[in-house]
ZAKE-604886 format. One record per residue: x, y negated, z of N, C-alpha, C in turn. Coordinates in steps of 0.001 Angstrom, whole numbers, padded with zeros to 6 digits, always signed. Layout:
% residues N
XYZXYZXYZ...
//
This chain:
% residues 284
+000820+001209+000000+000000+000000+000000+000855-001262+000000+001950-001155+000485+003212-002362+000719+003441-002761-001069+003065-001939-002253+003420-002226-003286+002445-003458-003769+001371-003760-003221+000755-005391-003726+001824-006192-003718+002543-006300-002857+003684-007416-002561+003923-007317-004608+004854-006184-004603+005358-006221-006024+004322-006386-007244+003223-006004-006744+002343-006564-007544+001793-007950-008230+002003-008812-006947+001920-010050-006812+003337-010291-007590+004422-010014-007423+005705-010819-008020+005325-010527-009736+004820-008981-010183+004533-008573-011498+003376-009838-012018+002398-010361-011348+001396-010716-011775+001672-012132-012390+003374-012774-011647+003234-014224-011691+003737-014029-012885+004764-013245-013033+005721-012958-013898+004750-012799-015778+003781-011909-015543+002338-012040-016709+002105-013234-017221+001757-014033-016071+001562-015506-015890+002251-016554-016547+003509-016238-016208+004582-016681-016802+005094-016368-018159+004693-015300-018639+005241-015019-020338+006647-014654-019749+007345-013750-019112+008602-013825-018680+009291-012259-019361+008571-011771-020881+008453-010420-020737+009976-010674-021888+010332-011728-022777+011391-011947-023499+012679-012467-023177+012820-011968-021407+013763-012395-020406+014138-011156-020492+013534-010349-020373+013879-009325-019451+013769-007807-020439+015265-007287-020181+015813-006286-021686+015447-004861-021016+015353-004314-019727+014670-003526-019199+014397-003204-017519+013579-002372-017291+013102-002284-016190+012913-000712-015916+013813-000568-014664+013965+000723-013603+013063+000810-012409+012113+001734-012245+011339+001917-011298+010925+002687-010614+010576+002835-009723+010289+004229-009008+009444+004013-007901+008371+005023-007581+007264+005031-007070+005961+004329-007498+005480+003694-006079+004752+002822-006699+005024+001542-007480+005893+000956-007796+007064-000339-008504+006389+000244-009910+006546+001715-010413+006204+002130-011252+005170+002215-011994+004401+002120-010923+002482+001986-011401+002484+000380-011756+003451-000503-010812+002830-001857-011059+003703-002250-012736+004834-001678-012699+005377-001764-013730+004385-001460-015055+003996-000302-015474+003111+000073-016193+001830-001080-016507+001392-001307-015472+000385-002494-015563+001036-003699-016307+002329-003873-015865+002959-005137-016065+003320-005050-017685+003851-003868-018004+004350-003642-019518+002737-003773-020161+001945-003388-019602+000588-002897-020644-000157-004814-020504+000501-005472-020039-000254-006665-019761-001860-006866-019273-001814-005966-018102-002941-005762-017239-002658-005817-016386-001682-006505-015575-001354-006698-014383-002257-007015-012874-002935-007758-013567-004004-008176-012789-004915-007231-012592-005360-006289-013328-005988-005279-013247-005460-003931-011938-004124-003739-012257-003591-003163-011394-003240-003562-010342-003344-005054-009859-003556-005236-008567-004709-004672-007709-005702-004906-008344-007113-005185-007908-007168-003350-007473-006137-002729-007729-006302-001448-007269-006349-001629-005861-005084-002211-005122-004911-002348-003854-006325-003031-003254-006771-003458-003128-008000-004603-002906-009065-003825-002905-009095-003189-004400-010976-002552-003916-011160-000879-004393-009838-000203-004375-009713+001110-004384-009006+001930-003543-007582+001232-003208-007056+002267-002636-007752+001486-000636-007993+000516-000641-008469+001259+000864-009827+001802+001396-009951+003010+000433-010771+003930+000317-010163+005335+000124-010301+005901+000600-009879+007585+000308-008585+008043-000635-007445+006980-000074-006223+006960-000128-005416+007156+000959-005406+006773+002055-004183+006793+002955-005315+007291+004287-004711+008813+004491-005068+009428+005182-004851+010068+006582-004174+009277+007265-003457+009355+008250-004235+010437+009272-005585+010786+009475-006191+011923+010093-005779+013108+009992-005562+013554+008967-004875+014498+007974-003391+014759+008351-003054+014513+009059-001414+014607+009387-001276+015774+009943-001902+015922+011412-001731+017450+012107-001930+018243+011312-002936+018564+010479-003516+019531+010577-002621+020073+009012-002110+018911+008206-001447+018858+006815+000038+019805+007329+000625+019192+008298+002127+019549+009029+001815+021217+009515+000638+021812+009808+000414+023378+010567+000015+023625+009238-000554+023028+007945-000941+024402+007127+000305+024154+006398+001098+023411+006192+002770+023458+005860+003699+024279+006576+003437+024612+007912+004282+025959+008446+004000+026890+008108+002089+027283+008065+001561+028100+007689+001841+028495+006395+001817+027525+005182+002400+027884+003974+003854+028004+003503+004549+027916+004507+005987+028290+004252+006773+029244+005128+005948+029692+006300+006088+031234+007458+005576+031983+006933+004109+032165+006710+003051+033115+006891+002724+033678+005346+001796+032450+004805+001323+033134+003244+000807+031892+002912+001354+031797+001284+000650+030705+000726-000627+030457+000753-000805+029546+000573-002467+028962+000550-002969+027891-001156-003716+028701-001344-004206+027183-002537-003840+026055-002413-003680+025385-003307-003313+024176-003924-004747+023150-003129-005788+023764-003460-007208+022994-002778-007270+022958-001481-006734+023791-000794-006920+024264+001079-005768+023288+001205-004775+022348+000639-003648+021746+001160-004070+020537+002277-003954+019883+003196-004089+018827+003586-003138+017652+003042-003127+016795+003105-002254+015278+003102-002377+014369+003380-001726+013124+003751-001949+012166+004148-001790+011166+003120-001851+011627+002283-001662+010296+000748-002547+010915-000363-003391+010311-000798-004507+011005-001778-003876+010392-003134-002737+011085-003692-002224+010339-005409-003098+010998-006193-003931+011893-005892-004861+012512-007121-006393+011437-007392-006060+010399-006048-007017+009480-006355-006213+008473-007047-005053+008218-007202-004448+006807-007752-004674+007459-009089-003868+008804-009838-003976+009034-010916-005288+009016-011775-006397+009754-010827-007518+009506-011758-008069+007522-011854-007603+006898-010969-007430+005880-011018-006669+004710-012392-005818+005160-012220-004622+004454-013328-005239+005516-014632-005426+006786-014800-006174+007505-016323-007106+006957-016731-008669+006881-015625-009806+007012-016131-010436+005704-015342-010501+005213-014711-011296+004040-013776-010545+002649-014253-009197+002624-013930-008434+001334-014446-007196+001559-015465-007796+002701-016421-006616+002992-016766-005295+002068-017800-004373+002532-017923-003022+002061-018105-002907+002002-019959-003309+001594-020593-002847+001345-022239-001520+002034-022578-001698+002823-022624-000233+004280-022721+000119+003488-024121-000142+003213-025063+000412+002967-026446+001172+001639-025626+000516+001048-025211+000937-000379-025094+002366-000449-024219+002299+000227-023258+003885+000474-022715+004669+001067-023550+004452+001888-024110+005381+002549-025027+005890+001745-026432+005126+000665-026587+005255+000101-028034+006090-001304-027965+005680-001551-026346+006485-002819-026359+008404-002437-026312+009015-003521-026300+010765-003617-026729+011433-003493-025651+010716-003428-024333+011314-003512-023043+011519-002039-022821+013065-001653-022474+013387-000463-021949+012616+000244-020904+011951+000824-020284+011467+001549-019227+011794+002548-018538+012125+002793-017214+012764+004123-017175+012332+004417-015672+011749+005413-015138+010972+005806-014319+011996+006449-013390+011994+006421-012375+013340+007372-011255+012238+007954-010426+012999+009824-010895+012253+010761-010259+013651+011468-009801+012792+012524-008481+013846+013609-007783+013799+015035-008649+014510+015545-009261+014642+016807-009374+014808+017976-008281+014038+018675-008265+013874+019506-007083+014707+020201-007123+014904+021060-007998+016092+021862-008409+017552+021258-007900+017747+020342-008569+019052+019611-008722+019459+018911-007971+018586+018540-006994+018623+017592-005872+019019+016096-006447+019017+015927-007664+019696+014758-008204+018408+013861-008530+019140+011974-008567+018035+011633-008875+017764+011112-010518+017333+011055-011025+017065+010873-012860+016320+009773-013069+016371+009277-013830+015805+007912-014867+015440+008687-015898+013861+008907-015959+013294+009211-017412+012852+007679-018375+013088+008142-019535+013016+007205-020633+011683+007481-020769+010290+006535-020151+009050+006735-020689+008619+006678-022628+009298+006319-023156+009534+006122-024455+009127+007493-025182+009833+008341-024388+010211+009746-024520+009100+010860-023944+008204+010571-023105+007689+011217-022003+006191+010791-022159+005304+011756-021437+003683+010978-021451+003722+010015-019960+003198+008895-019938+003249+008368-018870+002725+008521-017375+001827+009023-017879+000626+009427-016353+001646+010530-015877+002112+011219-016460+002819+012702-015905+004091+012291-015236+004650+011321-015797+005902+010807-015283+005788+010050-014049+003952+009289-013781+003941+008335-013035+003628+009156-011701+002676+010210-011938+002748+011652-011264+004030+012079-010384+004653+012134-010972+005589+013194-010341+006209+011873-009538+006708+010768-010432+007176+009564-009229+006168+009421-007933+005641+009279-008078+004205+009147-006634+004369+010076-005694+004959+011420-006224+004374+012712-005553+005624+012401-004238+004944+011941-003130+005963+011537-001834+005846+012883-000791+006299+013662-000966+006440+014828-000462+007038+014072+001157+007086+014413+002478+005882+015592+002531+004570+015267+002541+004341+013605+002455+002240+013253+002317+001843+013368+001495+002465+014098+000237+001848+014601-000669+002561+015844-001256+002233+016955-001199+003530+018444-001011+003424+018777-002471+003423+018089-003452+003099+018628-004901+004129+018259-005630+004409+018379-006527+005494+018119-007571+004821+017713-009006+005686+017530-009737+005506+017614-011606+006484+017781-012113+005985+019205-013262+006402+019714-014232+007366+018179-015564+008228+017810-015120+009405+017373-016369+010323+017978-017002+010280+017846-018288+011289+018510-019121+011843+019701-018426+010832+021001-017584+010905+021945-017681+011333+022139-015883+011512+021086-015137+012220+021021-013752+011107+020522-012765+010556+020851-011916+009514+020136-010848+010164+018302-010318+009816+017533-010250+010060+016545-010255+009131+015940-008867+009804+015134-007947+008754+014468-007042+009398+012491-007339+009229+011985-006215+009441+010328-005965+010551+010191-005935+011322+009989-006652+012986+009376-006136+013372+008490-005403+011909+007808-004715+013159+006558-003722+012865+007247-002728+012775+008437-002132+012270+009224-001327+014025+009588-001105+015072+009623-001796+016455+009859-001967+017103+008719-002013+016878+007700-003377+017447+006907-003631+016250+005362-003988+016235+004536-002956+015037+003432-002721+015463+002527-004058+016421+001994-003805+016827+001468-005082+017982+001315-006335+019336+002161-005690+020416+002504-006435+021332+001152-007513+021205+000710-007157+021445-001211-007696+023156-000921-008202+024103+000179-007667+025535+000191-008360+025096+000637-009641+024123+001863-009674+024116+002223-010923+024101+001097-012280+022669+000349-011776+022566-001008-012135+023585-001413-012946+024412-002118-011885+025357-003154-012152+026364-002543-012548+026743-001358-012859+027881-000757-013937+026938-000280-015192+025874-000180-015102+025091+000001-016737+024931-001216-017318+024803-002424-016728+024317-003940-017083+025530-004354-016370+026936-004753-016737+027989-005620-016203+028139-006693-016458+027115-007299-017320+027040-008992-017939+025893-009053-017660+024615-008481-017062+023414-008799-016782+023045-009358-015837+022110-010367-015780+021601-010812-014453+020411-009728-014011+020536-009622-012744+019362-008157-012250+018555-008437-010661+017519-008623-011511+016453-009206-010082+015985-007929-009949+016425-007387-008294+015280-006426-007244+014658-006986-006705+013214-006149-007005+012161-006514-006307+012176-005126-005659+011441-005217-004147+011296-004145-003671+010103-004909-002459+009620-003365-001905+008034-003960-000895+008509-003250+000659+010274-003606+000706+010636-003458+002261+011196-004774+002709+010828-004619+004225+011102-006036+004428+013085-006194+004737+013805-007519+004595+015123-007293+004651+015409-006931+005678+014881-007399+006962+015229-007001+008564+015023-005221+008953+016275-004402+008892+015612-002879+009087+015863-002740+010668+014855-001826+010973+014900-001652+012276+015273-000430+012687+015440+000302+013801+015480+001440+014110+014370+002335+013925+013263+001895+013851+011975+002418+014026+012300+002888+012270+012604+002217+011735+012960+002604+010309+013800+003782+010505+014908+004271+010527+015260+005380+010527+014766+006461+011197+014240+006268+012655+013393+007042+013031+012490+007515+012092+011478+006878+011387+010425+007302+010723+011175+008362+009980+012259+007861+008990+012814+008958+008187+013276+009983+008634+014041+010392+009686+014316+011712+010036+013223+012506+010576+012010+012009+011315+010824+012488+011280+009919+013386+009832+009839+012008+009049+009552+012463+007578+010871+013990+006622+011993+013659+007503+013222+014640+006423+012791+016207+007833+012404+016290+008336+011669+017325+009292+010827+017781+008969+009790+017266+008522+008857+017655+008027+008549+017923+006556+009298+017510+005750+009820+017977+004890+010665+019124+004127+011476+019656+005553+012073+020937+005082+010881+022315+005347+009364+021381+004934+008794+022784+004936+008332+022752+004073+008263+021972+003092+007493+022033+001576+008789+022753+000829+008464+023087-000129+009063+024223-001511+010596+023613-001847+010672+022241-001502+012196+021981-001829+012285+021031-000331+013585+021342-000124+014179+020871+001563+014132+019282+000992+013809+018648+002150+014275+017080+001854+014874+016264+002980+015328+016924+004038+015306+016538+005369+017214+015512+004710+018022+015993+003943+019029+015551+003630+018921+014368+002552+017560+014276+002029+017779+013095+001425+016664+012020+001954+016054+012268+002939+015266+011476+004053+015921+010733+005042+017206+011697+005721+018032+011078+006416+019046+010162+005710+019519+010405+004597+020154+009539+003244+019483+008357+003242+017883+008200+003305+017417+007101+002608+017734+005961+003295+017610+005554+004166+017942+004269+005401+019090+003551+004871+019982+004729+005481+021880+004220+005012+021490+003467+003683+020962+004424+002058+021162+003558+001345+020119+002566+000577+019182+002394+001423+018512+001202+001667+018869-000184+002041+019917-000042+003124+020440-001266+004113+021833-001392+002892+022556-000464+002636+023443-000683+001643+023587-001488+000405+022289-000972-000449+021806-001875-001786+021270-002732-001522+020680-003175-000318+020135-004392+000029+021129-005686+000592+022795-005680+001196+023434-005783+001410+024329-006035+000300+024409-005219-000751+024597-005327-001775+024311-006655-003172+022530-006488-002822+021961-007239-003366+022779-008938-003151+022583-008973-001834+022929-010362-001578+023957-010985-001489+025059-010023-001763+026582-010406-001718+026959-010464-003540+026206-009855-004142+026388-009995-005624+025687-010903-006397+026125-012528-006855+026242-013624-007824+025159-013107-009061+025930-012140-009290+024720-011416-010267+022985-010776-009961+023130-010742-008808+021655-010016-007887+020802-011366-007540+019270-010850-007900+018877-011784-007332+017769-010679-006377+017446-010727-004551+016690-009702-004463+015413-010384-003550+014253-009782-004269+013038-010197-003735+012212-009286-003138+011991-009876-001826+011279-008553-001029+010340-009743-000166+009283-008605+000461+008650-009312+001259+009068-010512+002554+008469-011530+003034+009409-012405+004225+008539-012129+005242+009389-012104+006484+008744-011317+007480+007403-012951+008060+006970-011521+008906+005300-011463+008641+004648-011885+007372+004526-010723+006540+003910-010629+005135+003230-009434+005642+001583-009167+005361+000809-008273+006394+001043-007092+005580+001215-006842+004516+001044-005515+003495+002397-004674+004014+002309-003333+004732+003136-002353+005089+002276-000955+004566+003229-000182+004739+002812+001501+003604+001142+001759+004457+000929+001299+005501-001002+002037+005855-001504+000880+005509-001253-000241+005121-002485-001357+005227-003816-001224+004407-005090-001186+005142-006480-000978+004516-006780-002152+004181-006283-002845+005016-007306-004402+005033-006477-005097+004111-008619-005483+003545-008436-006454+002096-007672-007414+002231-007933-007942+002986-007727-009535+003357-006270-009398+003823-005704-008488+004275-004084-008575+004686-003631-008167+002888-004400-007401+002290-003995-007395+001140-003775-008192+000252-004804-008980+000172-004665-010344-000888-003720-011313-000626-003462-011339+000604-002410-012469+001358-000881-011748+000573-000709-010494+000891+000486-010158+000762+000587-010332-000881-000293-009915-001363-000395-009978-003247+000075-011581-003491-000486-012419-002936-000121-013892-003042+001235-014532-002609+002192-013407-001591+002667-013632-001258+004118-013880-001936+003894-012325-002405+004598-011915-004440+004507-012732-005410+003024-013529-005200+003377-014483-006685+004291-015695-005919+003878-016174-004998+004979-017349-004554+006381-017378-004651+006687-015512-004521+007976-015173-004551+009075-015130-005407+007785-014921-006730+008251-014656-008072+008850-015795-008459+008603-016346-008374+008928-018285-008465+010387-018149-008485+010736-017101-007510+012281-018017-007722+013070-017535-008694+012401-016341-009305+012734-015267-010660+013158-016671-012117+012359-017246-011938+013089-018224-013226+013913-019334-012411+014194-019669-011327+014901-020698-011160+016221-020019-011458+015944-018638-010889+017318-017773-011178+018386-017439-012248+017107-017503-013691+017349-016991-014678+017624-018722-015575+017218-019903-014829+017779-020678-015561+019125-021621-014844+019543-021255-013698+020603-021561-013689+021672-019940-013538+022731-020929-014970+023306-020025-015423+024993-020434-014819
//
């Protein structure tokens, strides 16, 4: 739900005509859905997800106990259907969402000149990958990015390998970045706030625990994620070339937020933010 923030920065950016700035765009998770909106020039559309869909029978936090015992149960005892699963993140509601209710102009991302490239986990490989949507169907790609194991224990079938969320490993990876683009200017946006706390790593080794009971272990790249969170973010701001935009503290939108009204604030909060995206790009 913290992704309105980026939504809001995508929306000003629409607003702005800012799409002949910018030679491509790396994303992962939800960044990815707003991205899609943003390439298909429906941005605004894909906000309005946060606002009057997902805080509805999306974020399921009831569902936790009982999701974590049929996850022992399905990895001690005997599998269980795919339907009997519990979770605490409903992506089978975002997807039929982004397909069929608000869906995403698949030609239209694919046709425009802007590079795209989606970062998913290979289960297998433990590695993390940049698919070329160019190359790929989009919903399937946007799928498997979403799939946040363990609140959502599912995967997707890519180029033959189960695939889940890659910032679940790697949040934002910004060296890669800046040795693929070494003359580029490169604005991160991301929907964490800069101040990390302890409660932040806590959460993750909690989450990398509960995780080594779904079909691929993740407890090693859960405990990974923090370190290189605070790293690329650190990163961000020491590099001339970086420009990084994230939420400013007290901005109400965090990963459970239901409420509309903390929603719209934080969406607004993104477009104010976006603002500084061209002061950036015109002093050179």
């Amino acid at each position: 739900m913290a992704g309105v923030f980026s939504g809001g920065v995508l929306t000003r950016l629409e607003e702005l005509d800012f799409y002949d700035r910018i030679q491509a765009i790396y994303a992962g998770s939800v960044g990815a859905m707003n991205a899609s909106y943003f390439l298909s020039r429906q941005t605004k559309l894909g906000a309005s997800i946060y606002f009057d869909d997902l805080p509805h029978n999306f974020v399921l936090p009831y569902n936790i106990p009982i999701g974590i015992l049929k996850l022992i149960w399905r990895k001690y005892i005997r599998r269980i259907p795919r339907d009997d699963t519990s979770y605490s993140i409903n992506i089978d509601h975002v997807i039929d969402l982004i397909s069929n209710k608000k869906p995403i102009i698949q030609d239209k991302v694919k046709n425009q000149e802007i590079d795209f490239y989606i970062k998913v986990l290979n289960t297998r490989t433990g590695r993390v990958v940049y698919v070329d949507t160019k190359n790929h169907n989009l919903i399937s790609v946007l799928r498997a990015s979403s799939c946040c194991a363990p609140h959502y224990p599912f995967s997707e079938n890519i180029d033959g390998d189960e695939c889940i969320d890659g910032t679940i490993a790697e949040p934002i990876g910004l060296q890669y970045l800046l040795d693929l683009y070494p003359e580029h200017k490169i604005v991160v946006v991301v929907n964490n706030f800069l101040k990390r706390k302890f409660s932040h790593s806590l959460r993750c080794f909690a989450e990398g625990i509960v995780g080594q009971l779904c079909d691929y272990p993740l407890f090693r790249a859960y405990v990974g994620r923090e370190p290189s969170l605070r790293h690329d973010l650190k990163l961000a701001l020491s590099n001339p070339r970086v420009l990084l935009i994230c939420p400013p503290e007290g901005c109400p939108a965090i990963a459970m937020t239901t409420d509309r009204d903390k929603l719209i604030k934080a969406f607004e909060v993104g477009k104010q933010m976006a603002n500084k995206i061209g002061d950036f790009y015109s002093n050179t």
